[in-house]
C-alpha positions as CSV (number, residue, x, y, z in Angstrom):
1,X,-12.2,-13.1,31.4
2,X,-13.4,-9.5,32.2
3,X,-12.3,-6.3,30.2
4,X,-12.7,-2.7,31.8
5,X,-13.2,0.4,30.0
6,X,-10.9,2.6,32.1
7,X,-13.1,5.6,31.9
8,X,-16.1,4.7,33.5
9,X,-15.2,0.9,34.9
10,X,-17.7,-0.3,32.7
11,X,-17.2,-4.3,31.6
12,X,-16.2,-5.0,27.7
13,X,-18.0,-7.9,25.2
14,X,-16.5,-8.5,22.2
15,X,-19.1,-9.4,19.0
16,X,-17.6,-10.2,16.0
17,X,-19.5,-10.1,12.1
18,X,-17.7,-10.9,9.0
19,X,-14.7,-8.6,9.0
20,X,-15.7,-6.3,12.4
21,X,-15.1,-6.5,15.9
22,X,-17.5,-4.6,17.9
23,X,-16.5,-3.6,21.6
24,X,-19.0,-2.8,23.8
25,X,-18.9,-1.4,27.2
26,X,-21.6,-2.3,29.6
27,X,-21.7,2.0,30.3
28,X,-23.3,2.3,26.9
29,X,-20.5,3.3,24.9
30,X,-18.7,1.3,22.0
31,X,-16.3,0.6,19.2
32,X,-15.7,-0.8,15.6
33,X,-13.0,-2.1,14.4
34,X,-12.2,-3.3,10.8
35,X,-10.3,-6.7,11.6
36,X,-8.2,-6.6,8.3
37,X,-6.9,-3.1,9.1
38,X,-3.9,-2.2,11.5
39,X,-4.3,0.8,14.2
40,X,-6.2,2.3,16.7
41,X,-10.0,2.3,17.5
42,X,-11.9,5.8,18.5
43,X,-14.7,5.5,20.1
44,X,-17.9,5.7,17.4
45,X,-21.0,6.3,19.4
46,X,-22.7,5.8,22.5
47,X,-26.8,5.9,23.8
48,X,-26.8,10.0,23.7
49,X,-25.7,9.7,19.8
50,X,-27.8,6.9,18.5
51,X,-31.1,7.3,16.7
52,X,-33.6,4.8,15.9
53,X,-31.9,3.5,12.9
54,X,-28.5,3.4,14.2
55,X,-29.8,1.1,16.9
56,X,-31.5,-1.3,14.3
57,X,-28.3,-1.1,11.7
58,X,-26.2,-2.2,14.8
59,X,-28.6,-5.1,16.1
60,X,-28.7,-6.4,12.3
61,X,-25.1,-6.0,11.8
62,X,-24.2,-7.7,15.3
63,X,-27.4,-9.2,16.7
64,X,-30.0,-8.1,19.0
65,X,-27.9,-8.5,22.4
66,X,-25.3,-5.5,21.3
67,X,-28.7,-3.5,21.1
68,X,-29.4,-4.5,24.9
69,X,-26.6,-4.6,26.8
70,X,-25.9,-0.9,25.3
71,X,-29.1,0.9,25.7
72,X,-29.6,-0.9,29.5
């Protein structure tokens, strides 16, 4: 199954760790979601806002292929 981000056509991946769902579009941008809480996601980052230690907090908290697939 393929997802699209509507903004930029950009294809979705889904990681999961402990209680969040990370969405991450293939464009660079992406989303957390708490899995035990009800509502809407906004959009939390993208390349442009990342620094060095956002990067490594996400790989760690979601593996090392979020860090790819968002940065490439």
């Amino acid at each position: 199954m393929v997802m699209r981000h509507t903004e930029d056509d950009g294809e979705l991946s889904v990681f999961a760790a402990d209680d969040q769902l990370l969405f991450a579009c293939s464009k660079g941008h992406f989303w957390i979601v708490d899995a035990q809480q009800q509502g809407s996601a906004a959009a939390v980052g993208g390349p442009a806002s990342m620094t060095s230690r956002s990067w490594q907090d996400l790989g760690a908290r979601f593996g090392d292929d979020v860090v790819h697939l968002l940065r490439d």
